[in-house]
C-alpha positions in Angstrom: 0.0 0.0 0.0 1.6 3.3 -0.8 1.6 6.4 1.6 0.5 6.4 5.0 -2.9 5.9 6.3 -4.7 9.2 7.4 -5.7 8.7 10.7 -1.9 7.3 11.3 -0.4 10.8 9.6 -3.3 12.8 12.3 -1.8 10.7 14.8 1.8 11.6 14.5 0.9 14.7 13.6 -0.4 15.4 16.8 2.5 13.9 18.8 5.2 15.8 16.9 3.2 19.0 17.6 3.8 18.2 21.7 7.5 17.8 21.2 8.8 21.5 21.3 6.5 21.8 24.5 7.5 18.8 25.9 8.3 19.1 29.4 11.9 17.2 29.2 14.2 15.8 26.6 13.5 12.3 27.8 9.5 12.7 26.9 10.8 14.9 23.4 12.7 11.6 22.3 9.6 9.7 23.8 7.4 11.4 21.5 9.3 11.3 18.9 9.2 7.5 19.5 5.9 7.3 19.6 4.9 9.2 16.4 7.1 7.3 14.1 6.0 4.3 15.2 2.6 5.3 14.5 3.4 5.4 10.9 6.5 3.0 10.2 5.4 -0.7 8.7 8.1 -2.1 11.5 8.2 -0.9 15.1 10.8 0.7 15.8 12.2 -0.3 19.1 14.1 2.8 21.5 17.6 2.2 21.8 21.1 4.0 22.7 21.4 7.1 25.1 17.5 7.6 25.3 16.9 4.1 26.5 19.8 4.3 28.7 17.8 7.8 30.0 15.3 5.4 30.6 16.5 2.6 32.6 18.9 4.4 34.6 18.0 7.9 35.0 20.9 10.4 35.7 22.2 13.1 33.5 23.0 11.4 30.4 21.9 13.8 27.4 21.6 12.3 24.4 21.7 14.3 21.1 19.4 12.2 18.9 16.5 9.5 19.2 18.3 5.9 18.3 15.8 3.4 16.9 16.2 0.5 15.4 16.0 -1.6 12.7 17.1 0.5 9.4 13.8 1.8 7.9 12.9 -0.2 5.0 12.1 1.4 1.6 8.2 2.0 2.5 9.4 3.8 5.8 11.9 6.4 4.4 9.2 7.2 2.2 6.9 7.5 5.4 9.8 9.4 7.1 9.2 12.2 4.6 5.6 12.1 4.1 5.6 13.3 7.7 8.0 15.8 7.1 11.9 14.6 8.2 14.7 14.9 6.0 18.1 13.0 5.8 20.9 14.9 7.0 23.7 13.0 7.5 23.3 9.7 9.4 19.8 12.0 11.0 16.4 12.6 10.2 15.7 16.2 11.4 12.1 18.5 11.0 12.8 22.3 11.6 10.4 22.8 14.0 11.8 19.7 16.5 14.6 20.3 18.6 15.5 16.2 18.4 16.5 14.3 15.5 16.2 10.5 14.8 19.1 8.0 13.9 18.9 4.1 13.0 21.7 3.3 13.8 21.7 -0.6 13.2 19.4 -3.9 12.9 18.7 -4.5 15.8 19.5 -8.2 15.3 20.8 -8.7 18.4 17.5 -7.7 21.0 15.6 -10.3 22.0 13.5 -8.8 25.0 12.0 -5.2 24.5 9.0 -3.7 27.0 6.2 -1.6 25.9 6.2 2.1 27.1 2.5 3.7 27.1 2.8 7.1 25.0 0.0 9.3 24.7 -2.0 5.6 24.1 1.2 4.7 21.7 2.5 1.5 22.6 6.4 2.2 21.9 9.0 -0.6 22.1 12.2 0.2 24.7 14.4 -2.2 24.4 14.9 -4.5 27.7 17.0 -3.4 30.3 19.0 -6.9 30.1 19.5 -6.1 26.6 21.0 -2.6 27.5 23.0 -4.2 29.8 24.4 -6.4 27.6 25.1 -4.0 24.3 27.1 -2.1 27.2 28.8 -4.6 28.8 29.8 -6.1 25.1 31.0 -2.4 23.9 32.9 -1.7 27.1 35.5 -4.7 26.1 36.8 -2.8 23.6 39.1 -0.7 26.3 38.9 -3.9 29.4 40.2 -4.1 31.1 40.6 -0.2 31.7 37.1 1.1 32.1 35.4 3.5 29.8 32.1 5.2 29.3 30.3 2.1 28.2 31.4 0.4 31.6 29.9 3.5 33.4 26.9 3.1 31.6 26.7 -0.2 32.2 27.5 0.1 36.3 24.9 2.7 36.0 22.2 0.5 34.2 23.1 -2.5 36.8 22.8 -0.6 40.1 19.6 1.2 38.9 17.6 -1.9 38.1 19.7 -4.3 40.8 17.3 -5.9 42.0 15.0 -6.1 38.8 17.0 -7.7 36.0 17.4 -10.8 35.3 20.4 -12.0 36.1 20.4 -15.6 35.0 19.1 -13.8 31.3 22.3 -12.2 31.1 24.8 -15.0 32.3 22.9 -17.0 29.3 23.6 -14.5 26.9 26.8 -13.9 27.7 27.6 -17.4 27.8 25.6 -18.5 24.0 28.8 -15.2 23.1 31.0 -17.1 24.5 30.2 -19.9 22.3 29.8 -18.1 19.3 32.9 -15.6 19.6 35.3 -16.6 22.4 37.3 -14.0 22.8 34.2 -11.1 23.0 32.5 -13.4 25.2 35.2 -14.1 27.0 36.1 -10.1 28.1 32.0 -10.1 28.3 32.5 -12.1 31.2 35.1 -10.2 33.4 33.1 -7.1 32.5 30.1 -8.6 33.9 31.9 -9.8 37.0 33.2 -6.5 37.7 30.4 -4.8 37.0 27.9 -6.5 39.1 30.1 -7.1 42.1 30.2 -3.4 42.2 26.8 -2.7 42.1 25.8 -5.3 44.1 28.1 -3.7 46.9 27.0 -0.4 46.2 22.9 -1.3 46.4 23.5 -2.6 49.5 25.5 0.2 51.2 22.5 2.4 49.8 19.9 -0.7 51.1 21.0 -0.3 54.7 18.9 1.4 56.9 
């Protein structure tokens, strides 16, 4: 079917109105979220610094919206019918102060939750699967620790007591099968990463 159906365009529409009023950048890139997956033939699902945002809070500030997968021919053309345009590796509309990148396939989620938008089910991607994309990009620099180990640390103590733990020693273990070095260094990240969170939950846990 060609073009976008009317009462999806309304619906977007509407949502990208709310952006510029938006009462935080968190709920601009929310909205954003939420209109394009209103009118894209694959949901998008929320990834990179504005699901981090999400699940662990603090003052990361993120300059675009990451979604993922890649649009597919039908959605650039959707992209445009609501009134984005490439610019670079973004999507950007003069009147929003937020831009929207794809940034991969999105392949390697397996567990997303729905977020409630203005009655817009949008797709965040899980918090073990965060977890995991940071723990995985932090091995580039272990065993010194970067930003992606922060974010990770930051991700883990947040949601301690939440995530599913024995989720993410599978993963990382089906990585270690499938690329034994990354999976490997996945490991000792982990390690380190949780020991440390566990320690600091509880320091914050005691009365």
């Amino acid at each position: 079917m060609d073009g976008i159906d009317k009462a999806a365009r309304l619906q977007a529409e509407a949502l990208l109105r709310q952006i510029p009023a938006a009462r935080s950048e968190l709920r601009q890139r929310l909205l954003l979220a939420a209109a394009l997956t209103s009118v894209l033939s694959t949901r998008p699902i929320v990834v990179g610094g504005t699901a981090q945002q999400y699940w662990a809070g603090g003052e990361y500030h993120p300059t675009d919206l990451d979604l993922c997968p890649r649009p597919s021919t039908r959605d650039l053309k959707a992209l445009v019918e609501v009134g984005l345009r490439r610019s670079g590796r973004h999507w950007v509309r003069a009147d929003l102060p937020v831009a929207v990148e794809f940034p991969g396939s999105g392949d390697d989620i397996e567990r997303t939750v729905v977020v409630k938008v203005l009655g817009v089910s949008v797709l965040m991607i899980s918090c073990e699967d965060l977890y995991l994309d940071r723990v995985r990009q932090a091995t580039v620099s272990w065993p010194r620790e970067d930003v992606s180990f922060d974010s990770a640390f930051e991700i883990a103590l947040t949601n301690y007591i939440g995530i599913d733990w024995e989720y993410v020693r599978e993963r990382i273990g089906a990585t270690v099968l499938a690329e034994l070095k990354v999976g490997t260094l996945m490991r000792g990240v982990n390690r380190r990463v949780r020991s440390r969170a566990r320690r600091a939950y509880l320091l914050t846990a005691t009365p």
